[in-house]
DOPA-830647 format. One line per 8 residues: their letters; for each residue x negated, y, z of C-alpha. Coordinates in Angstrom, 1 decimal, m for minus. Example, Ala and Ser with C-alpha at 12.3 -4.5 7.8 and 13.67 -1.06 7.14 Angstrom:
// DOPA-830647
as = m12.3,m4.5,7.8  m13.7,m1.1,7.1
This chain:
// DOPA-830647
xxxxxxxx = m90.1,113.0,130.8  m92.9,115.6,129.9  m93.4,116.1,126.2  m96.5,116.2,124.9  m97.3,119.9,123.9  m97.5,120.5,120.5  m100.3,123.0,120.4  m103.4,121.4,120.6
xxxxxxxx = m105.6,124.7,119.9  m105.7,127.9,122.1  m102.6,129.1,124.3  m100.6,131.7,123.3  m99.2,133.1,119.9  m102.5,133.1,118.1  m103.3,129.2,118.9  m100.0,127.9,118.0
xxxxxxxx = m100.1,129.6,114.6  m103.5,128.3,113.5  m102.4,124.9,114.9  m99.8,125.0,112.8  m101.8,126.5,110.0  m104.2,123.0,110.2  m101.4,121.0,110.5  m99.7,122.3,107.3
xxxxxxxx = m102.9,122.3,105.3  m104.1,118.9,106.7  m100.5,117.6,105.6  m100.9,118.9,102.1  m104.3,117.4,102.0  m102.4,113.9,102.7  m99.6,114.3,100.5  m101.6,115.2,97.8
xxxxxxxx = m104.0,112.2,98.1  m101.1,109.7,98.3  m99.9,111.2,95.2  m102.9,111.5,93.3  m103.1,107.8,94.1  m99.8,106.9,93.3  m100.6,108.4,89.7  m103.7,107.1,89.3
xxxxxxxx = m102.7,103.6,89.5  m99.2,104.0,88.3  m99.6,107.0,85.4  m97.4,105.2,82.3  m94.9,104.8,85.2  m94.8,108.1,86.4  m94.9,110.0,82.7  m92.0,107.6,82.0
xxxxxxxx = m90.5,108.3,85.6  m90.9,112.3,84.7  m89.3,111.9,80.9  m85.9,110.2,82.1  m85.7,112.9,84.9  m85.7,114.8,82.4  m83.2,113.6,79.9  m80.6,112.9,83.2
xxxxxxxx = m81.1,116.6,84.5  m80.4,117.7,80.7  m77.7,115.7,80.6  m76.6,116.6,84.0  m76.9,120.8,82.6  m75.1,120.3,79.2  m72.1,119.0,81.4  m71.7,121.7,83.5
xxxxxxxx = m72.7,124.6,81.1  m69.9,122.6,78.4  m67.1,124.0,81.8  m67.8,127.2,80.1  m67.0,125.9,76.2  m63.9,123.8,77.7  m62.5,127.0,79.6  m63.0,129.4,77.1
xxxxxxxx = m62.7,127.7,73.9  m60.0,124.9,74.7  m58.1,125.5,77.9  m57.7,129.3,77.7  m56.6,129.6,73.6  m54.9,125.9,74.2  m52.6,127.3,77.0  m51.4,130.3,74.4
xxxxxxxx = m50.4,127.7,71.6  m46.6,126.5,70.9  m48.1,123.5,69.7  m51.3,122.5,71.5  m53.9,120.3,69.0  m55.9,118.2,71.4  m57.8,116.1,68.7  m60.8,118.6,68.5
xxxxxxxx = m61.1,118.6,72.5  m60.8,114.8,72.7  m63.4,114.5,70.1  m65.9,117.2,71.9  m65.1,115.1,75.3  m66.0,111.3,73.2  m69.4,113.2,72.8  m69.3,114.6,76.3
xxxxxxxx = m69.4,111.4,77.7  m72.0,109.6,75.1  m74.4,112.2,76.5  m73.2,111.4,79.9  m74.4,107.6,79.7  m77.4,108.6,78.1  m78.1,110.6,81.7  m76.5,107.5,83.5
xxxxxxxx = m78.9,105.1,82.0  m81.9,107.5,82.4  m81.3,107.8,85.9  m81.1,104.1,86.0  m84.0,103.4,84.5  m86.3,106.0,86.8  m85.0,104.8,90.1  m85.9,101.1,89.0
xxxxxxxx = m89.3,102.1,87.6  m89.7,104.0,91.2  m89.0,101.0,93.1  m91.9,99.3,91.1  m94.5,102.2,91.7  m93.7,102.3,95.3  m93.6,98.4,96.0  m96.9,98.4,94.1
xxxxxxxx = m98.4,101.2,95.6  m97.6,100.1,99.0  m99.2,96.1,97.9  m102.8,98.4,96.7  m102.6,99.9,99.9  m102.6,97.2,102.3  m104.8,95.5,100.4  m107.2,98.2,100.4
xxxxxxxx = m107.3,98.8,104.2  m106.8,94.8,105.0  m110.3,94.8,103.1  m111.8,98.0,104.5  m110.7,96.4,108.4  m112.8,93.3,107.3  m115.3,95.4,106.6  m115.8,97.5,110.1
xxxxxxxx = m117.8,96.8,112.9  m116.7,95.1,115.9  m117.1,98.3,117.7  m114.2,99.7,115.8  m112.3,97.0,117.2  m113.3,97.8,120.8  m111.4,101.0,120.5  m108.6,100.6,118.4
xxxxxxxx = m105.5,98.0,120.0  m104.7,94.9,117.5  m101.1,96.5,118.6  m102.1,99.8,117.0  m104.1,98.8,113.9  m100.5,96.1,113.1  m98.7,99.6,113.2  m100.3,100.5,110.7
xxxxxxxx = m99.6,97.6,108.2  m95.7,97.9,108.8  m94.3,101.6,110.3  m96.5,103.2,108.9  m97.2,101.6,104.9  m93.0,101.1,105.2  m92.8,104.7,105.8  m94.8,105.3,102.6
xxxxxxxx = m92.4,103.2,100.4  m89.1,104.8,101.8  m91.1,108.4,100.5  m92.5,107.4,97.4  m89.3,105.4,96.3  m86.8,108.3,97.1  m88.5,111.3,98.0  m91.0,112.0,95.3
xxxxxxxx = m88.3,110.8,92.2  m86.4,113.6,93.9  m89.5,116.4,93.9  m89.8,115.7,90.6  m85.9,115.8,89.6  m85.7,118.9,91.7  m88.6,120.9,89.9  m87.7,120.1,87.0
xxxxxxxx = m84.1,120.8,87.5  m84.5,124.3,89.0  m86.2,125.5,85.7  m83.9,124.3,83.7  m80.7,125.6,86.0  m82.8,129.1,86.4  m83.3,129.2,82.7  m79.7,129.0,81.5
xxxxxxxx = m78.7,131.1,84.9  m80.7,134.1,83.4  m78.9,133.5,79.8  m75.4,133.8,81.1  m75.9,136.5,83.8  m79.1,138.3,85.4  m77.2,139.8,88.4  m76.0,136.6,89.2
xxxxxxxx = m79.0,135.1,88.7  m80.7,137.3,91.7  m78.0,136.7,94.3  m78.9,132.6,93.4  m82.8,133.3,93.8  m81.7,135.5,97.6  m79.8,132.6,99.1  m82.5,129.9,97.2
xxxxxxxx = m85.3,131.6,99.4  m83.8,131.9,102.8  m83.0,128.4,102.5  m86.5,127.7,101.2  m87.9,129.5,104.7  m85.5,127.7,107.1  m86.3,124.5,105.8  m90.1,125.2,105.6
xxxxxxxx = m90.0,126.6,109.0  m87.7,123.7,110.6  m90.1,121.4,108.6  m93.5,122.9,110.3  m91.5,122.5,114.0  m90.8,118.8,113.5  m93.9,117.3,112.2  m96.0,117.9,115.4
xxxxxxxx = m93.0,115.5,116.9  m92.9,112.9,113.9  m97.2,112.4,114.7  m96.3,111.8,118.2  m93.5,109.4,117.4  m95.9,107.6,115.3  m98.6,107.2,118.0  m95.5,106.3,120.0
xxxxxxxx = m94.8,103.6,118.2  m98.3,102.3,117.9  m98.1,101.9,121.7  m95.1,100.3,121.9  m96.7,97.6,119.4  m99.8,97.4,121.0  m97.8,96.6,124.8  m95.6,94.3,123.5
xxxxxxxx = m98.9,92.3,121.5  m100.9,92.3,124.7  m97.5,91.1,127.2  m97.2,88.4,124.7  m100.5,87.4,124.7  m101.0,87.5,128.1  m97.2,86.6,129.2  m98.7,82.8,131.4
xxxxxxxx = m101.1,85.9,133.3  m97.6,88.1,133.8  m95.7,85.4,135.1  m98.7,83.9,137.7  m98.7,87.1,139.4  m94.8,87.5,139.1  m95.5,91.0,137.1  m92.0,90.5,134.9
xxxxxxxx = m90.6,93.9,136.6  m93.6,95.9,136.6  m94.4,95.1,133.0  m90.3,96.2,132.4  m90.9,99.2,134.3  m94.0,99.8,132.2  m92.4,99.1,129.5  m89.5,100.9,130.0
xxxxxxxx = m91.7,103.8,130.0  m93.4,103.8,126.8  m89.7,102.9,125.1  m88.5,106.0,126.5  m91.5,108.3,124.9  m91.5,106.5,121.8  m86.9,107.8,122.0  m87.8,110.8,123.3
xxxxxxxx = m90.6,111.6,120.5  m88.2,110.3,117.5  m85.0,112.2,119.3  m87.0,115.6,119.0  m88.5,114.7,115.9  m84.8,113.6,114.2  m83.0,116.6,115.9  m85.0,119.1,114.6
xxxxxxxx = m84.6,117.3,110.9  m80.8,117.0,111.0  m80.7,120.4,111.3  m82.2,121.1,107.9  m79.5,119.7,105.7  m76.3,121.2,107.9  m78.0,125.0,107.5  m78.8,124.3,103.9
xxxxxxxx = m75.8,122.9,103.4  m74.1,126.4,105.3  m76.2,128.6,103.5  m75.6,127.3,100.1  m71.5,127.7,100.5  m71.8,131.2,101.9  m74.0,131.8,98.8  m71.2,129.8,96.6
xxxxxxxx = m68.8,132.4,97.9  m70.6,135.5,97.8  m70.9,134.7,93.9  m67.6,134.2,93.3  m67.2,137.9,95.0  m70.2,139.3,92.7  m68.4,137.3,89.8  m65.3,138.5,90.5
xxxxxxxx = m66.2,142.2,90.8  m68.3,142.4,87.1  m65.8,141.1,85.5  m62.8,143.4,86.9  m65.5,146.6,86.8  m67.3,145.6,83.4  m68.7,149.3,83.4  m69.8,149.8,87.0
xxxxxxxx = m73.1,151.0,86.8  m74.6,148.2,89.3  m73.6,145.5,86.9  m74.7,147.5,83.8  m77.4,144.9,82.5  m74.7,142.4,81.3  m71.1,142.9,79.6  m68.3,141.6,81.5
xxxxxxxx = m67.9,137.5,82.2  m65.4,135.4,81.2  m63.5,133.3,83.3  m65.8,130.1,81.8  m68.8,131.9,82.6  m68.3,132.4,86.2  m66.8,129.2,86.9  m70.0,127.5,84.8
xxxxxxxx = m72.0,129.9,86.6  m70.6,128.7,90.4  m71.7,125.4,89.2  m75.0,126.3,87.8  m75.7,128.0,91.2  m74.7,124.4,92.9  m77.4,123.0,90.5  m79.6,125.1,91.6
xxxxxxxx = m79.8,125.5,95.7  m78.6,121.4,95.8  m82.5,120.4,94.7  m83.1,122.3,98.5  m80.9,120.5,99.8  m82.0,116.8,98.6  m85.2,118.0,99.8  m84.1,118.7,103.2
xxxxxxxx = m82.0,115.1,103.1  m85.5,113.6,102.6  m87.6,115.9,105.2  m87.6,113.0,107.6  m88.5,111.0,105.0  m91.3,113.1,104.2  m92.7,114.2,107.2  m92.7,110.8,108.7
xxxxxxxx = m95.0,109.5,105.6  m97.4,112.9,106.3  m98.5,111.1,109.4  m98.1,107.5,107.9  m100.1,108.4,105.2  m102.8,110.2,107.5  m103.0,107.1,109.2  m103.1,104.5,106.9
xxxxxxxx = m106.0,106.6,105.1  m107.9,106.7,108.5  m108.2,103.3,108.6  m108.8,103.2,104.9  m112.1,105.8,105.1  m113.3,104.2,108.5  m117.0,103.6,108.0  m117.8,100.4,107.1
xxxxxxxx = m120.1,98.2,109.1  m123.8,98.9,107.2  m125.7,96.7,106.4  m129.6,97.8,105.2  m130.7,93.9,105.2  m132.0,92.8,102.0  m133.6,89.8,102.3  m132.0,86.2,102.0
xxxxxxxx = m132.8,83.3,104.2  m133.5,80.6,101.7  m134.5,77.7,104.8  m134.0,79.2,108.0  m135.8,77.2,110.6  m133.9,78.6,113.6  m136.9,80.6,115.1  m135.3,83.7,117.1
xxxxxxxx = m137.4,85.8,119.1  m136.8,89.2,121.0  m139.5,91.7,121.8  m138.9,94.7,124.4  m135.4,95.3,123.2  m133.1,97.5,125.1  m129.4,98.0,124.2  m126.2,100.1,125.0
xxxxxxxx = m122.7,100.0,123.6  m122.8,103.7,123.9  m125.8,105.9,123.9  m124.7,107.1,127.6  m124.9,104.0,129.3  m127.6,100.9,128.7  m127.0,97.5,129.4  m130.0,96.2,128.2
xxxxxxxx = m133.6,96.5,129.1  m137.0,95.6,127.8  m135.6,92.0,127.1  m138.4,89.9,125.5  m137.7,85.9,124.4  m140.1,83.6,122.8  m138.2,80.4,120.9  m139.7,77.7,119.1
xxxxxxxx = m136.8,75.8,116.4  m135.0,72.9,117.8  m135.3,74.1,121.9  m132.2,74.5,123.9  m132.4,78.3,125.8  m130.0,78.6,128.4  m128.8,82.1,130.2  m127.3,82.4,133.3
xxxxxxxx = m126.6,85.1,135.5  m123.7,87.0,137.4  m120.4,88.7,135.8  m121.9,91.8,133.6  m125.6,90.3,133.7  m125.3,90.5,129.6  m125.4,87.2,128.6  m122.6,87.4,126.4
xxxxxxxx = m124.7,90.7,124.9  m127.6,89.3,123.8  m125.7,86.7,121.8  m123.7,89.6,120.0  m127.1,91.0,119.1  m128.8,87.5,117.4  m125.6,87.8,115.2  m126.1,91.7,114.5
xxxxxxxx = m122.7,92.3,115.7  m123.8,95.4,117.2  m127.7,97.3,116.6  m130.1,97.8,119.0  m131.5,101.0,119.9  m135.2,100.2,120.6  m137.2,97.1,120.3  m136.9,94.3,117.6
xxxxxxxx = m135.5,91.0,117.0  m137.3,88.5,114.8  m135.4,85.4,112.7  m138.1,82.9,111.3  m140.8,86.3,111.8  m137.9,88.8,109.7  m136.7,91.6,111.7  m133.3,90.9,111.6
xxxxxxxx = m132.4,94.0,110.4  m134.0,93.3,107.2  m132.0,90.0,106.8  m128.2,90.6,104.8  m125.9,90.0,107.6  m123.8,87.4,106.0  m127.3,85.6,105.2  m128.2,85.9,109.4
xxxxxxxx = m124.8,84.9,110.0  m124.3,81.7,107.8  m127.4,80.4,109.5  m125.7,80.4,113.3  m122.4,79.6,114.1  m120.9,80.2,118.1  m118.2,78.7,119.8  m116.6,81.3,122.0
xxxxxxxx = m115.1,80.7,125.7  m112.0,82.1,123.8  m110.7,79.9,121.2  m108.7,80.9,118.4  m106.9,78.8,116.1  m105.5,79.8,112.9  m101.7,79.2,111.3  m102.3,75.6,109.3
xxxxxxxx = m103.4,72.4,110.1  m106.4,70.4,112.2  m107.9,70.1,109.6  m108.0,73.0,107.9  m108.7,74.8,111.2  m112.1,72.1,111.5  m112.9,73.3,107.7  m112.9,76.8,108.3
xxxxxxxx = m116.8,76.4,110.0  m117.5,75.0,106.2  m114.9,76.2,103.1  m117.1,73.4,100.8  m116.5,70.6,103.5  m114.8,67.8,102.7  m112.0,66.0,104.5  m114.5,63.0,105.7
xxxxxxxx = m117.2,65.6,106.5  m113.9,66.8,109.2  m113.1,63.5,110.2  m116.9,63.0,111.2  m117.2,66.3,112.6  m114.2,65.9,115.0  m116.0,62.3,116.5  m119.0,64.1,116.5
xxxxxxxx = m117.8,66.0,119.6  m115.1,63.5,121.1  m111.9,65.3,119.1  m110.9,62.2,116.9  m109.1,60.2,119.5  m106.6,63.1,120.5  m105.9,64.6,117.0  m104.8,60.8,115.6
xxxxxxxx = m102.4,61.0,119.1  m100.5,63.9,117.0  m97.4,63.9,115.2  m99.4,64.0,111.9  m102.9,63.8,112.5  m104.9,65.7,111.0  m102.3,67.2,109.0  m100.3,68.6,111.6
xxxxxxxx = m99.4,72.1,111.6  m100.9,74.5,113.9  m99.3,77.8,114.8  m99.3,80.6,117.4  m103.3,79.8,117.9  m102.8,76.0,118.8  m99.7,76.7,121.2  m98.9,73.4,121.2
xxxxxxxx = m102.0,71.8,122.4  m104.1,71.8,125.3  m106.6,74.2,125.9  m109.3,71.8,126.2  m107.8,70.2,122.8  m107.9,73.6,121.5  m112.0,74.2,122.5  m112.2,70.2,120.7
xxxxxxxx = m111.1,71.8,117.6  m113.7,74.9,117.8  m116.6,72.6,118.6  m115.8,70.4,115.9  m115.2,73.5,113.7  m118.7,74.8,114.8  m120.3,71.3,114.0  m119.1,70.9,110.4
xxxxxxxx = m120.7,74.3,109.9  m124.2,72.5,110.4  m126.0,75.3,111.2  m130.2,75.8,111.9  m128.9,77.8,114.9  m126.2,77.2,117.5  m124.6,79.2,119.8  m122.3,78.4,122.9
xxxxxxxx = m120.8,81.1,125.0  m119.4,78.6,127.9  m118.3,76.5,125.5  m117.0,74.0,127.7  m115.6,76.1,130.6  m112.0,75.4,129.7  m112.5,71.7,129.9  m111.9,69.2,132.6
xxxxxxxx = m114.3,67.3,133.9  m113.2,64.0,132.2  m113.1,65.9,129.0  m116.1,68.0,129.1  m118.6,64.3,129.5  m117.4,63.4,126.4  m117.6,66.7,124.5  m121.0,67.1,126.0
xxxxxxxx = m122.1,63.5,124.6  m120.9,65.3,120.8  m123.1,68.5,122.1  m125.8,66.9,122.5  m126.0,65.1,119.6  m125.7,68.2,117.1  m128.0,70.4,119.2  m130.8,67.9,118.3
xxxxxxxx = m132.8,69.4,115.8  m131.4,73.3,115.8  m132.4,75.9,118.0  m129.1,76.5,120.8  m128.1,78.9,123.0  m126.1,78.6,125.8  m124.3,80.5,128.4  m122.7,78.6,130.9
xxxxxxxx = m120.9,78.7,135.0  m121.7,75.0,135.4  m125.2,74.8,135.8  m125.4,70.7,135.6  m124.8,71.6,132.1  m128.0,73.2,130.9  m130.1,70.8,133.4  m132.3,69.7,130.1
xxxxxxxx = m132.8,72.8,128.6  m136.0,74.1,127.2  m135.7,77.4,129.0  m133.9,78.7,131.2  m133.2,82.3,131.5  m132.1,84.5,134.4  m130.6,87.6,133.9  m129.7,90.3,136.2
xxxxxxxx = m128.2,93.6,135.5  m129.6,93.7,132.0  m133.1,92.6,132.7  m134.5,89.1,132.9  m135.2,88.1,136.5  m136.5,85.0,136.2  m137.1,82.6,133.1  m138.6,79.2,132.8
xxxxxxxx = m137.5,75.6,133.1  m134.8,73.7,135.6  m137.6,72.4,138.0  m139.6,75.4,137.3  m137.3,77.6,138.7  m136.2,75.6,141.3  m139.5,75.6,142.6  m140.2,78.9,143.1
xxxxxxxx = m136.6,79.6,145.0  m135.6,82.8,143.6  m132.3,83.3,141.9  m132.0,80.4,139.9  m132.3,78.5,143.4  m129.6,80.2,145.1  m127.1,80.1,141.9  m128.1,76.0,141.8
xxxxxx = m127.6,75.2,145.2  m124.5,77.4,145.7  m123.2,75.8,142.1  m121.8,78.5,141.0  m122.9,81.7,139.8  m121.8,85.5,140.9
């Protein structure tokens, strides 16, 4: 398969270097964001965090600089006694190993207080975007997969906590224990010291090099992954539609497909990684050796003039000083064990704060409806989902409170549009909508909104039982105010048929129950609501016959005295309303009563007659 190509700038030499160049400083950007973050919510933590890295890479130093003490001063001068005294070197080892624990329960104590910060910061973060995505627009939604937007809650947050828990303790253990190492490498030997700082930067540019080729391949496995999530979200939603049409091996097929990019994105991305620690790892024992040779030759030729700066080294020194250069190239090396680590939260992290800055939906409205009466009127109003392409035009609607308005119309007439814009789910572009005389606009959306509810062709049911799911049209309702709602509209009968009533659990949006049981339960959610204004977008179009006479006894009854609107197939079903309105491509063909329009034999005739509408 065709990978993607990395370079999303200009061809040639001189595009893929400023693509990189964005890349690297866009992934800074991220990092430090997430880090100033981290701090800012978890600062005691982290000072604490920084002050046992510091006693454990102390610790970690005195033990390897004591190689020196115990070579020179105890093994060397022990080995020339006829009667080694060990008392003084078992004493200096009891104190050795006091120090020792101190470092063991230092490092303890930072990895468990890292644990906390990330577990924390990764609880602030979803909560943050879970309450930014409540905030955004439906439109967002239109453009963003429920498949994509769950990535973001679990590959791409996790990826966050695997960095913060392990990758930045180790920054922080690695800074701090390359100035100590460089430090005491300077004090035993300066010759030494700049071999150490050669082989420290060449494996400082492979890894940063390796590191810039990767992440362009961890941002595509990310996105990879998103659509992997988002496919298998919409086959399980729609898997009754896959198995109708017999689809099982074309959605494998198609699945199969986006598997494969998602292995081929995170082999690329992976291989590139690995190499990091194997060449680190390389470089660092070709260094290790080429000390030894540098050590070696200073101390046999003391007086060579290229090793003039220092006096000659003892044994202890060089062995303490092999292990001092081990301390300091290994903090490169942990890094490059974390690079997928890190990378992989770069683009999590980019992610999760693009859904976190998304705009919110706005909302300019100020004024609150105290008693809303119902009265919705549009005036010349034309619309578009996108500025390109209009749906709507010049659409003007007179309502009185308490009358039934009824549209009908073909597939894509926008019906269901003009419902979306009495709730302000979306803004028009020209024209204006009135509630009770107020520009809608100049209402507070939640005030607009808690005066209508709407009971969707598509019903969704939440995790919990009937009736909580009824309750949800009213938090403050209580469980008779349910009960009543439910034989309001005909739903009674069936829910006392189940296992528990009302308190049976629903899960997987009312699975287990019909679908006309399932629209029962949204009716009688929207009538507990009791709202001035009531919408039904073909409310009853997944209901039998048998079923839909009763429900539209229970409809009846709670549209008297509130202002409806209805979209509906079945014409026999908005017979009795007060208007009737025809629209056609975005504009309103024809508008008046049931006997009205039948009398003049337009459109309205020849969607009645032919009972159905198209």
């Amino acid at each position: 398969m065709r990978q993607p190509s990395l370079d999303r700038g200009p061809r040639g030499p001189q595009g893929h270097n400023a693509g990189f160049q964005r890349a690297t400083k866009q992934q800074k950007q991220v990092m430090m964001r997430l880090f100033g973050f981290v701090l800012k919510n978890y600062k005691f933590s982290i000072l604490t965090v920084l002050a046992c890295i510091v006693v454990s890479s102390i610790t970690s130093l005195f033990s390897t600089l004591f190689t020196r003490t115990l070579i020179d001063d105890y093994i060397t001068p022990l080995t020339q006694m006829a009667n080694p005294e060990y008392t003084s070197l078992l004493q200096t080892l009891f104190r050795l190993g006091l120090i020792l624990l101190l470092g063991v329960v230092a490092s303890y104590t930072y990895n468990r207080l890292m644990i906390n910060v990330s577990q924390g910061t990764m609880l602030r973060l979803r909560k943050q975007i879970f309450e930014r995505m409540e905030q955004l627009p439906l439109s967002y939604f239109d453009s963003h997969s429920h498949g994509e937007l769950m990535s973001v809650y679990t590959n791409d947050v996790d990826s966050l906590r695997q960095m913060i828990s392990t990758a930045m303790a180790q920054v922080f253990s690695s800074v701090i224990t390359i100035v100590a190492t460089f430090t005491s490498m300077i004090v035993l030997s300066i010759p030494l010291t700049l071999v150490s700082i050669g082989i420290a930067v060449v494996m400082m540019v492979a890894t940063t090099k390796l590191g810039k080729w990767s992440r362009g391949f961890f941002r595509i496995q990310q996105e990879s992954l998103a659509s992997v999530n988002g496919f298998i979200e919409e086959m399980m939603t729609g898997q009754k539609v896959v198995k109708v049409f017999c689809h099982e091996h074309e959605a494998i097929s198609k699945f199969e497909g986006i598997n494969e990019q998602l292995r081929s994105s995170a082999y690329n991305a992976n291989k590139i990684a690995n190499i990091v620690m194997p060449v680190n790892g390389n470089l660092s024992n070709l260094g290790y050796v080429l000390l030894a040779v540098v050590g070696a030759a200073i101390a046999l030729h003391p007086d060579f003039s290229l090793f003039s700066l220092n006096a000659s080294l003892s044994l202890g020194t060089i062995v303490a000083f092999l292990q001092l250069n081990k301390s300091f190239t290994q903090p490169i090396s942990h890094v490059s064990q974390q690079i997928n680590s890190v990378l992989n939260a770069s683009v999590g992290a980019e992610r999760v704060f693009a859904l976190g800055d998304a705009v919110p939906e706005v909302d300019e409205g100020q004024q609150e409806l105290t008693d809303p009466k119902g009265d919705v009127d549009f005036h010349d109003v034309d619309f578009g989902y996108v500025p390109e392409k209009q749906v709507l035009f010049g659409i003007n609607i007179n309502t009185n409170p308490g009358q039934k308005i009824a549209f009908v119309g073909g597939t894509g007439a926008g019906k269901t549009t003009i419902i979306n814009l009495i709730n302000r789910f979306y803004d028009i572009q020209h024209g204006e909508i009135l509630y009770d005389g107020i520009p809608i606009s100049d209402i507070r959306k939640q005030s607009l909104r808690r005066s209508m509810t709407i009971v969707l062709q598509e019903t969704h049911l939440f995790t919990g039982t009937v009736i909580d799911n009824i309750r949800y049209g009213s938090l403050d309702a209580s469980d008779e105010d349910c009960v009543k709602a439910a034989q309001l509209v005909g739903a009674h009968d069936f829910i006392l048929r189940l296992a528990n009533g009302y308190q049976t659990m629903l899960q997987g949006d009312g699975g287990n129950l019909s679908q006309g049981e399932r629209q029962l339960l949204s009716i009688a959610r929207a009538a507990v609501a009791n709202p001035p204004v009531l919408i039904l977008d073909e409310a009853t179009s997944s209901i039998d016959t048998r079923t839909e006479q009763l429900v539209q006894r229970g409809m009846d009854t709670i549209m008297q005295g509130r202002t409806t609107f209805v979209i509906a197939h079945r014409l026999s079903t908005v017979r009795n309303a007060d208007q009737i309105i025809v629209l056609d491509h975005g504009r309103i063909a024809e508008h008046g009563t049931h006997d009205e329009l039948l009398a003049i034999k337009g459109q309205y005739y020849q969607l009645y007659t032919g009972n159905h509408i198209d």
